[in-house]
C-alpha positions in Angstrom: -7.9 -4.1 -20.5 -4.1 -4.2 -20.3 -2.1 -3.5 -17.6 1.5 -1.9 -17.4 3.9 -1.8 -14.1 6.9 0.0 -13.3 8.9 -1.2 -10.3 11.4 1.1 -9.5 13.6 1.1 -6.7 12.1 3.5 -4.6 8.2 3.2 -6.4 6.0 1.3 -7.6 3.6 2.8 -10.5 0.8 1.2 -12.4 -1.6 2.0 -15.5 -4.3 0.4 -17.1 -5.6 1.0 -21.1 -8.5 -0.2 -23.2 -8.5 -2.1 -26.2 -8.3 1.9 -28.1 -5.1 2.7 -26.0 -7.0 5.6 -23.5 -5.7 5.5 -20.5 -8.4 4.3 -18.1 -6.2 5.2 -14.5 -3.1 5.5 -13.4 -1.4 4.6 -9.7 1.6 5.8 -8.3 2.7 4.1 -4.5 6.1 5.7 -2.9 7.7 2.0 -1.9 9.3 0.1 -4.5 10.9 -3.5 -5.3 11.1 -5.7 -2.3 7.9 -4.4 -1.1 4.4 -5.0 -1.3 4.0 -1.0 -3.2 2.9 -3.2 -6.5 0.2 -5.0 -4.9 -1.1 -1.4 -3.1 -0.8 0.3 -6.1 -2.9 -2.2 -8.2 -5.3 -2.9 -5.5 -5.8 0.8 -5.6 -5.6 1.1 -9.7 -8.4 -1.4 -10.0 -10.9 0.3 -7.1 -10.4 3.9 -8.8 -10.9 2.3 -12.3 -14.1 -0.1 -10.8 -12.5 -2.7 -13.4 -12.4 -6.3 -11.9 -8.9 -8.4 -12.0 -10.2 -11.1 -14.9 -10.8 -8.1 -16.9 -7.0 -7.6 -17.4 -5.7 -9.2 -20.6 -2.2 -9.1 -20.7 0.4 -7.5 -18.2 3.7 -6.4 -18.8 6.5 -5.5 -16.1 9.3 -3.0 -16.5 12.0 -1.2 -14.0 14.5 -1.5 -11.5 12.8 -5.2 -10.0 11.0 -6.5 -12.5 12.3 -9.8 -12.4 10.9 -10.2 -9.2 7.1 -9.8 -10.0 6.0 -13.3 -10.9 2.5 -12.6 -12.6 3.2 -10.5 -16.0 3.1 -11.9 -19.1 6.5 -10.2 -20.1 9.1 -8.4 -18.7 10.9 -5.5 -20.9 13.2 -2.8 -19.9 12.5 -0.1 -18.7 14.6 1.8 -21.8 12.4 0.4 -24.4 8.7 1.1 -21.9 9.9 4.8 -21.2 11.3 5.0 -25.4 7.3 3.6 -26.0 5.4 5.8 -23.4 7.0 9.4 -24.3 6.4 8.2 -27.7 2.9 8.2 -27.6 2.1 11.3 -25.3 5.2 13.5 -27.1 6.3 12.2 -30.4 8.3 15.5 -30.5 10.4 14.0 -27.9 13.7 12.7 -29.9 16.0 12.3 -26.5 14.6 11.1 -22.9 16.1 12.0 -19.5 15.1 9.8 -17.0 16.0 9.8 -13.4 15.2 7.4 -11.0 15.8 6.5 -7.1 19.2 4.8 -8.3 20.2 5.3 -11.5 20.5 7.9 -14.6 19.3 7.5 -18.2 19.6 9.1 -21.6 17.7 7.5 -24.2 17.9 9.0 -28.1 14.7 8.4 -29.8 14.3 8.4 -33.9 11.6 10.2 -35.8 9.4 7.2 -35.2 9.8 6.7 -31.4 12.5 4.0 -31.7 15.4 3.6 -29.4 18.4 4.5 -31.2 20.8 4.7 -28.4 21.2 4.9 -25.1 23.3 5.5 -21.5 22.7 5.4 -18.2 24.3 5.6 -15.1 24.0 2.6 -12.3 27.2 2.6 -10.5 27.0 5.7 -8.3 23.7 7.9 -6.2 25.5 10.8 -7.4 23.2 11.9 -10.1 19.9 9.9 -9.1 16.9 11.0 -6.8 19.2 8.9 -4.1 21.4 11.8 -3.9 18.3 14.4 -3.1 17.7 12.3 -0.5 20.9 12.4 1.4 21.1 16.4 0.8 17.6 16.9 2.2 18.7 14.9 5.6 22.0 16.6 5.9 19.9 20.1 5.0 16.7 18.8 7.4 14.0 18.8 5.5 11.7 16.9 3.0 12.5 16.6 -1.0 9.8 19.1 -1.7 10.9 21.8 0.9 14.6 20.9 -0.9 13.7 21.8 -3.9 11.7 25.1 -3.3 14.8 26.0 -1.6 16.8 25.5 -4.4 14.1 27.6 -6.6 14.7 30.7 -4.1 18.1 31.7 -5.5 20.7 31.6 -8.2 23.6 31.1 -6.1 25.0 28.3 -5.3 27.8 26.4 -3.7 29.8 24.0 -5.7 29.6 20.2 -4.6 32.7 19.0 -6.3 32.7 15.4 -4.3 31.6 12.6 -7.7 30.8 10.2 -4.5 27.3 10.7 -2.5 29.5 9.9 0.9 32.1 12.4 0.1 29.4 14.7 -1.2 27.2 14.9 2.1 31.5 15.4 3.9 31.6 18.0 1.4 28.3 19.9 2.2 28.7 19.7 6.4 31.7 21.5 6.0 30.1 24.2 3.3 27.5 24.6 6.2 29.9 24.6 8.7 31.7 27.6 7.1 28.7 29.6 6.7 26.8 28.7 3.5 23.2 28.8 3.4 20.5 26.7 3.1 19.5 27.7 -0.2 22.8 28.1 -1.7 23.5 24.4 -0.8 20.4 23.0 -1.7 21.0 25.0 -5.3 24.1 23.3 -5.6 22.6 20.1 -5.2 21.1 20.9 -8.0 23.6 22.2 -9.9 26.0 19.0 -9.1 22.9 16.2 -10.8 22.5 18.6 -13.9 26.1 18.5 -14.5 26.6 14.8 -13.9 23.4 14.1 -15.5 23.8 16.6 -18.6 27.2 15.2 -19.4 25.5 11.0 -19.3 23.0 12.9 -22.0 25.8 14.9 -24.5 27.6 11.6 -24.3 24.7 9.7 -26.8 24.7 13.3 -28.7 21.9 15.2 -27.2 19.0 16.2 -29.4 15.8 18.5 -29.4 13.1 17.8 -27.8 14.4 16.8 -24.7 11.5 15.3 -22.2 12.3 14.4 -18.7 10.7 11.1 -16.9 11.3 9.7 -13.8 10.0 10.8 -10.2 12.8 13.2 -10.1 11.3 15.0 -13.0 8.4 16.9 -10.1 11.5 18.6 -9.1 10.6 21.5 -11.4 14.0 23.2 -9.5 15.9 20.0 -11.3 13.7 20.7 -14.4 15.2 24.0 -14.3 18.6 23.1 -13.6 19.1 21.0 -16.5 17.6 22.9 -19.1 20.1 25.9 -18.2 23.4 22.9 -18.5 22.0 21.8 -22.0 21.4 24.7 -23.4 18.0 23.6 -24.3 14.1 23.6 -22.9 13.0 20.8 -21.1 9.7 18.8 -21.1 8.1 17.7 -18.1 5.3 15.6 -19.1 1.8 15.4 -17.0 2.4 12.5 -15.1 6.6 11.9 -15.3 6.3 8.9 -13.0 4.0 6.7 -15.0 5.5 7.2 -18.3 7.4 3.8 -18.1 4.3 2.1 -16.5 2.1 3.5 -19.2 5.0 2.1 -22.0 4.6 -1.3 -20.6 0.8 -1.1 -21.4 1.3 -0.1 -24.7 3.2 -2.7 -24.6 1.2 -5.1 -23.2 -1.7 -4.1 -25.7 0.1 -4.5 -29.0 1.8 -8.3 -27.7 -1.8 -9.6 -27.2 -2.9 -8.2 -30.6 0.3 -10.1 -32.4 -1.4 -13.5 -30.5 -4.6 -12.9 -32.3 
């Protein structure tokens, strides 16, 4: 078996191939690096899968903290394990959107699944999952209830501010004034697809686009994005575990190249 681990900032994900390439089980836990969510969310890959620890070959680590997880065999970026995973599940896909709890990417993939470029975004929440957080507490609910508001209209306010703080400033007053709910949390929306679309026409945006990343269950962001490029977006099975299942793949072909 081989095993492949995401850390991202905000969760932890897991998946677990044979010596084929099937995907035996995956595991998603909603705590991330500087937590115990990779231990959880093994512990509970390895009890669905009934597949016992010394079965494990080779492990690789990807994502936001994986230098900090001491017992994979390799550690690769989480660019090259999401370019690998879409790969092999869409090899349509020719550019990647992923967005996580703290940071943006674009990735442009070749006919052959290859990175050929990429950008991403690090610096500032605005454009990550970290922004739908702060918008959902200034809005009081939860991300889901977020973005079924956001699916309930067309309208929407502006949020101008490029600066999460600012931003959440920005949106008391809108509320203040008399906007609603829905138009708010649309423009929430709105404000990511722009930041985000603009990271993505920056490495020369090309079909098919597929979006990864836990913010990618936000069908409302789905949505929202495909309408700022001008083009459909994919929203694969299991968006979370696309990196993790990468780093298997991963894992899998650097234990063949020992033998």
């Amino acid at each position: 078996m081989f095993l492949g681990i995401d850390i991202g900032s905000s969760s932890s994900k897991t998946v677990l191939i044979d010596r084929e390439g099937a995907i035996l089980g995956s595991e998603v836990v909603n705590i991330g690096t500087g937590t115990n969510g990779v231990d959880l969310a093994l512990d509970r890959l390895l009890k669905k899968t009934n597949v016992q620890k010394e079965r494990i070959l080779y492990r690789v680590v990807t994502g936001y903290g994986r230098m900090t997880y001491q017992e994979a065999d390799k550690q690769i970026t989480e660019i090259s394990c999401h370019a690998k995973g879409v790969a092999a599940l869409y090899p349509k896909a020719r550019t990647i959107v992923d967005i996580g709890g703290q940071d943006a990417k674009a990735i442009q993939l070749d006919a052959n699944g290859a990175v050929e470029n990429f950008i991403m975004n690090e610096k500032c929440a605005a454009g990550t999952g970290r922004f739908f957080e702060v918008m959902a507490r200034v809005l009081n609910c939860n991300l889901e209830e977020l973005a079924n508001l956001a699916a309930t209209t067309t309208e929407y306010v502006p949020i101008s501010s490029i600066c999460t703080v600012f931003a959440e400033s920005e949106v008391i007053s809108q509320l203040a004034g008399g906007a609603s709910l829905a138009a708010v949390a649309r423009g929430a929306h709105v404000s990511v697809a722009k930041r985000v679309c603009g990271l993505v026409k920056r490495i020369r945006v090309r079909p098919d686009v597929v979006m990864t990343g836990g913010v990618a269950l936000n069908q409302a962001m789905a949505n929202c994005l495909s309408q700022e490029l001008e083009l459909p977006v994919v929203v694969l099975e299991s968006p979370q575990t696309v990196g993790a299942l990468g780093a298997a793949i991963f894992a899998k072909e650097c234990y063949e190249k020992k033998l």
